[in-house]
N, C-alpha and C positions, 0 to 999 in steps of 0.2 A: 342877264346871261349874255355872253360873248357866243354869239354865235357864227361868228368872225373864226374865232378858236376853234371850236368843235366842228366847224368844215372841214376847216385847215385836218384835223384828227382824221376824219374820215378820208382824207385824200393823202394818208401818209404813205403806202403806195407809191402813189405818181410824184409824190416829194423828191421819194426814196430814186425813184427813176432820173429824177431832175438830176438832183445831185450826182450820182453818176456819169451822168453824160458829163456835166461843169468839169468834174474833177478827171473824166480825160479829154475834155478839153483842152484842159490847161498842160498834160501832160503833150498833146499833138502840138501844139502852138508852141512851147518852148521846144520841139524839137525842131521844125520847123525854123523858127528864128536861126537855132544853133545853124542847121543843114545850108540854110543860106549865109552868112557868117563865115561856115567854114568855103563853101563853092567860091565865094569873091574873092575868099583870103589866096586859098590855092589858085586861082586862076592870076592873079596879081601876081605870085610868086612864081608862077610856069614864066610869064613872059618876062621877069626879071630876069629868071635863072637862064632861059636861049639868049636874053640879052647880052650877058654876061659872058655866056659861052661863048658866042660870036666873036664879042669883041678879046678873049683871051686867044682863040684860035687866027684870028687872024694876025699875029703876032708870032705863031708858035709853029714850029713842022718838024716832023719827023718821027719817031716811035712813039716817045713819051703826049706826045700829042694827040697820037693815033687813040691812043689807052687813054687819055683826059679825055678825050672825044665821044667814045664808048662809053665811058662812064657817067657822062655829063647828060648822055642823051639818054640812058635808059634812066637815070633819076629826073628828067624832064616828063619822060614817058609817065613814068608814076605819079608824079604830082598833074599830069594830064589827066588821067585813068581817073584818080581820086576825086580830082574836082567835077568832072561830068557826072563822077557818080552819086557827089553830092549835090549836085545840081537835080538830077535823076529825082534822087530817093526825096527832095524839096518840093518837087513836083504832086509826088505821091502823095506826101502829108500833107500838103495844101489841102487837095482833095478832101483830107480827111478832116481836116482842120472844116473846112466849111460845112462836110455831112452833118460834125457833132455840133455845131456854131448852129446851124437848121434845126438839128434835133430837139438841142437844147433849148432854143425857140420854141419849138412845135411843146417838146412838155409843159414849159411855164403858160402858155395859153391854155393848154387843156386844165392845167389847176386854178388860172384865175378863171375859167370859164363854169368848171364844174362847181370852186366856191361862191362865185355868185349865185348861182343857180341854188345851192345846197344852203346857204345863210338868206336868202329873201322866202324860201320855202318854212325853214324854221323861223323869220322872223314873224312871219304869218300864224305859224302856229302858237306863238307865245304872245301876238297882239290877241287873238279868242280868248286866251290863257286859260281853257276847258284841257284838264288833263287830259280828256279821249283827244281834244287835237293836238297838244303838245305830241302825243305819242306818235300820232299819225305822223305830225312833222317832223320827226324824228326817223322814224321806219323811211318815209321818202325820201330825205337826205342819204338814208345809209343804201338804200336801192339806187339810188342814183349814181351813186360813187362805181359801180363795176363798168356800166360802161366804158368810162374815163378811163379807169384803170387799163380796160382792154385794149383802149387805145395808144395810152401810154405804152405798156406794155411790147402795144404793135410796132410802134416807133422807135424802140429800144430794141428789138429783135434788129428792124431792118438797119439802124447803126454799126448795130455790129456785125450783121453778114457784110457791112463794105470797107470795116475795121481788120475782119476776117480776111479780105480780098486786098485790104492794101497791106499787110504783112505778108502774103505769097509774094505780094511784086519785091518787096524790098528784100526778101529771104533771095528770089531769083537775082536781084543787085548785087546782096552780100555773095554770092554764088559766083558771078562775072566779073567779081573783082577779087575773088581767090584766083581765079584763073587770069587774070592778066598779072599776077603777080603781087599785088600792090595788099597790104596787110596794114589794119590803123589799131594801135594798141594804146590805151587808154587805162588809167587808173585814176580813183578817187580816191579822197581824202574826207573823211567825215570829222565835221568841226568840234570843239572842244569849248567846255564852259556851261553857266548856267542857261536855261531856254531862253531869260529875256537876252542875256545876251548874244545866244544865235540867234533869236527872232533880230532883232537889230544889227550885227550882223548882217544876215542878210538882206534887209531893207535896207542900208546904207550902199549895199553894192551896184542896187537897182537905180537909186537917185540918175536923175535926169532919164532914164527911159521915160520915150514917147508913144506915143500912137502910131502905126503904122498901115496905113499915111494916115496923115494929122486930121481929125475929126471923124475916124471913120469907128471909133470904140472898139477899133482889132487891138489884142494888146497879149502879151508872153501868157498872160496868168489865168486866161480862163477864158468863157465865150464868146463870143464880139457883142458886147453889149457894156451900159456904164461899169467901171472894173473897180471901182475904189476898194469893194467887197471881197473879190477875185484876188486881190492884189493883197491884202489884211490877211487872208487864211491863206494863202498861199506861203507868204514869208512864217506863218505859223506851222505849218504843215514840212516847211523843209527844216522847222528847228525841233521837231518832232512830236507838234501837237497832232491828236488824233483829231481833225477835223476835217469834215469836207468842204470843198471849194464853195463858197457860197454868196451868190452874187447881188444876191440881197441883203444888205446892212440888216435888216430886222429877223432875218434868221441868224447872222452870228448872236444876237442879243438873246434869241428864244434858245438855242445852244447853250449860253451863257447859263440862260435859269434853269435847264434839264439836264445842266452838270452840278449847280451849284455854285457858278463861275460869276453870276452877274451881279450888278451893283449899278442902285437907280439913280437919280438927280440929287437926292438929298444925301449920297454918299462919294461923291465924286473925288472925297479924302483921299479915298481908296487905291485912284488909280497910282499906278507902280510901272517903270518904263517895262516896255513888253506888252502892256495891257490894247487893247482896242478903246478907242470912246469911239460915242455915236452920237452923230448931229440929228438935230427935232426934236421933237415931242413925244414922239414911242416908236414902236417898232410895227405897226399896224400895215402900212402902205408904204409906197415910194414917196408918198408928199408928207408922212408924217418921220421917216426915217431915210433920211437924204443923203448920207455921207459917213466916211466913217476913215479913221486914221490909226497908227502905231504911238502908242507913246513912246518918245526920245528920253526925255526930261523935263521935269516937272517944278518948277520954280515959283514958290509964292502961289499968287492966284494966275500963277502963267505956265502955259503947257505947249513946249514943241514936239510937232510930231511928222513923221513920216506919211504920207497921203498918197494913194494911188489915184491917177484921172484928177491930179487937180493942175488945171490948166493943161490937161489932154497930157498930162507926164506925174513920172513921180515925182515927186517933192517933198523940202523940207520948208513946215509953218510952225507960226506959234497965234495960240489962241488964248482968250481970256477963258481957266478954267471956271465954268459958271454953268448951270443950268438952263440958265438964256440961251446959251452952244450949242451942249449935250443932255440928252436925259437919260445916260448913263454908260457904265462901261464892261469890260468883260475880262477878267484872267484868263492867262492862256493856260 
């Protein structure tokens, strides 16, 4: 009996919470990145454009200069306004960025704390192996689980009242920059084709993103922790698979089999670019399910793929497809 498993069941719950938090994690963090990205950009282009002015007016006099002048400074004004305010609104998320990066901390301990606790209880009951203590062990496991839950729970509430507290501040930003004039208008574009090939796609676009800064496991895709996982459902998730952010390689694979998606070592035929494989031996722990990549393309007994966190960036590798690797993979 896996009792490893039927913990994990009983703490679906604070799973349920985890993931949550991961998946807006990852949502705060790329905005984040974005808000600083655009503050540098805009601030480089303010002092280009006074540079620029300068040196045209200093050449030029008289009405039509008057009016280039006027003009030049209230679109400096704007690209001023914009960039403090994405500087501003950077600040905010940061903030936020770090509550859910905590949170998301604080739940994964309370699951590996309540499933240790909940599988050495049942492993007890099934080394007597007297069904009255199987039952018992069983009943104690399931009692045990609401605390956790209420903890989790707890933790979840208090994320989001300061989730709650930083969209007022940035509602009152968007507010202060209606009124200074300055208006940013944006449109997207949603991509075209089969899923592997937005899943790829979008992991091609990510290549060479790093760390920021270098060792520190902060990364666009999910919670400050190892991302390779983060980084796989993520590029999954913007080519429309329904899955949540999951930072652990061995819950894409348990996903994998509660959709019907997965395929083990002695099928690794299987995998199709777009897929995930997973490095180790299973999906148990972090030391039996250590990594986990995009397939690119799949050649002979040779497989390149897409990898997030490897060597603290994304990357493109190629591995010998073999069970020695991976022990197994997952459709999107």
């Amino acid at each position: 009996m896996d009792t490893h498993a039927m913990a994990r069941r009983f703490a679906a719950d604070m799973i349920a919470h985890r993931n949550k938090l991961a998946g807006k994690a990852e949502d705060a963090v790329q905005a984040q990145y974005a808000l600083h990205q655009t503050a540098h950009g805009l601030t480089e282009q303010y002092h280009e454009h006074k540079k620029d002015r300068d040196t045209v007016l200093s050449h030029w006099e008289g009405k039509r200069a008057e009016d280039f002048d006027e003009r030049t400074t209230k679109f400096g004004k704007q690209l001023h306004v914009t960039g403090s305010a994405s500087h501003d609104a950077e600040k905010i998320v940061s903030g936020v960025t770090a509550s859910l990066s905590g949170g998301h901390t604080a739940a994964r301990r309370l699951i590996d704390e309540y499933v240790a606790r909940a599988s050495k209880t049942l492993d007890t009951g099934f080394a007597i192996g007297s069904q009255a203590a199987l039952m018992k062990a069983v009943a104690a496991a399931a009692d045990l689980a609401p605390q956790y839950t209420r903890q989790s729970a707890s933790n979840l509430r208090r994320v989001n009242t300061e989730l709650t507290d930083a969209a007022k501040k940035l509602r009152a930003l968007e507010k202060e920059l209606r009124h200074d004039g300055v208006e940013d208008r944006s449109a997207t574009t949603a991509g075209s084709g089969g899923k592997a090939h937005n899943i790829l796609a979008a992991a091609r676009k990510e290549l060479g993103t790093r760390e920021n800064p270098p060792g520190s496991n902060r990364n666009p895709y999910g919670p400050t922790a190892a991302w390779c996982s983060s980084f796989a459902t993520s590029m999954w998730r913007k080519a429309g698979v329904k899955i949540p952010v999951l930072p652990f390689t061995g819950d894409v694979y348990r996903w994998g089999q509660e959709h019907g998606k997965a395929y083990g070592k002695n099928s690794l035929d299987n995998a199709k670019p777009g897929d995930v494989l997973l490095f180790g031996t299973g999906p148990q722990n972090t030391s039996t399910s250590k990594h986990i990549g995009i397939v690119e393309k799949v050649e002979g007994n040779k497989v390149t793929m897409i990898e997030g966190n490897s060597g603290d960036a994304v990357r493109r590798n190629t591995h010998v497809l073999g069970s020695a690797t991976f022990y197994g993979g997952v459709h999107p």
